[in-house]
N, C-alpha and C positions, 0 to 999 in steps of 0.2 A: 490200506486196510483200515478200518472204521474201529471204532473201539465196541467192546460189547456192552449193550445198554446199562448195566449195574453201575458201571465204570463213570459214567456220565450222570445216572440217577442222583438225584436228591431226598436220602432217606429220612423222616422223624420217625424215634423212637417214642414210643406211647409205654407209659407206664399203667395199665390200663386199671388199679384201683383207682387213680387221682388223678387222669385226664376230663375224663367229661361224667357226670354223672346223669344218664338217661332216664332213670324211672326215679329218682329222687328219695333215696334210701339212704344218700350220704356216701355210696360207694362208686368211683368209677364202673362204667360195665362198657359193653360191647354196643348198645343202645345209644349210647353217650360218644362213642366214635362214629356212626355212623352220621349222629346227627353235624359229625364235624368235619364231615369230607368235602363238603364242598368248601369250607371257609381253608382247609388242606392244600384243596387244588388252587385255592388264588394266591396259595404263599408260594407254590409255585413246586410243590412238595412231588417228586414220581411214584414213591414208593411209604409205605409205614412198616414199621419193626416193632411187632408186639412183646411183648414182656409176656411170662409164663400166663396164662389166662386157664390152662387146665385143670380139675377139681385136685387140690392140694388144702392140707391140714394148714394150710400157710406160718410153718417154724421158722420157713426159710422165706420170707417173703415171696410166695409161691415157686418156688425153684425146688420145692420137696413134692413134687407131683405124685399124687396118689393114683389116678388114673391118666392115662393120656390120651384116652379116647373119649373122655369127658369136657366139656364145660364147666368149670365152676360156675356153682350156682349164684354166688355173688353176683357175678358178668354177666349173665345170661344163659341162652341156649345153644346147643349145636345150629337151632333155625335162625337163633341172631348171629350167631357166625357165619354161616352160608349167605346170608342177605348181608353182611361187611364186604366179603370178598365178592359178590355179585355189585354192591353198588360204587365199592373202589374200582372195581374194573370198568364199570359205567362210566367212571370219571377219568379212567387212566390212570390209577392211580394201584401199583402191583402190595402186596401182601406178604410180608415176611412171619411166621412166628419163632420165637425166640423156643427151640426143642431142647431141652435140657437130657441127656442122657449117659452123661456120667453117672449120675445116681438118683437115685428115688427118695420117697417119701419112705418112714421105718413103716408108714399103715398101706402102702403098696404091695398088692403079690406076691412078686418076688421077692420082697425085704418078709417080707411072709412065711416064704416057705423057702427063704435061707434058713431062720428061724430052727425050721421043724428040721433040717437033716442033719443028720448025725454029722460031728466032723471029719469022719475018713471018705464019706461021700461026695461024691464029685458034683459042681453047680455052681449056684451063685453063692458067690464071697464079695462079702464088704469091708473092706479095706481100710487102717486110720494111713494118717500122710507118714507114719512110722514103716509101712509096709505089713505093721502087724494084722491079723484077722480082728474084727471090732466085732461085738453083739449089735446089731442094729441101735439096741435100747442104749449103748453106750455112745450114740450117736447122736441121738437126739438130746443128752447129756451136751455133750461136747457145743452143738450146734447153739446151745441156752447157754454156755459160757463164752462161746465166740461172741454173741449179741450183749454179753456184760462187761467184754473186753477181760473178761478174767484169763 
């Protein structure tokens, strides 16, 4: 029996503020990997692992996603991410993104409209690592003292 392909791949992970910067703003984007796939495919690379690219307030080094059906605007467009995975697959080369869905951003939806419901109402609950219920706002608190090491 053959191994299945993942098993065998050769993944880079992209960090995609600080791999390539395509339009020259100073900021990695999506433009900036694409123009790096073929230098990819000569290291011999199957597959790329993207890091959150979604539109996020970035508290958390974009891992606080505010939409997830967005782009950030930093990186580009949805049309530059369709044209990444059309021309990695051009090359052979498969497309991971890194989906973050333990938790959101506090300016996402649903961290939104936990917000608004009363507490005996049943829904979304945000949780600190205590088990207790957190204010969102007490989160993004927590999140600025994790980054001070406080």
């Amino acid at each position: 029996m053959s191994l299945p392909w993942w098993k065998k791949a050769v993944f880079y992970e992209i960090y995609v503020p600080s791999f390539c910067d395509g339009n020259n703003d100073g900021i990695g984007d999506i433009q900036g990997i694409i123009s790096k796939l073929d230098y990819l495919r000569e290291l011999g690379i199957d597959g790329i692992w993207l890091t959150p690219f979604y539109r996020s307030p970035k508290v958390d080094n974009g891992y606080d996603i505010s939409d997830y059906f967005a782009v950030d605007r930093d990186y580009g467009t949805m049309a530059d991410f369709e044209r990444l995975i059309a021309e990695a697959h051009r090359r052979g080369i498969r497309v991971i993104a890194d989906l973050v869905l333990n938790h959101t951003s506090t300016s996402h939806p649903w961290s939104r409209k936990r917000d608004r419901q009363r507490p005996s109402e049943k829904g979304l609950v945000y949780m600190e690592r205590s088990g207790r219920r957190r204010a969102a706002e007490q989160l993004g608190i927590l999140f600025r003292r994790i980054r001070l090491g406080i």
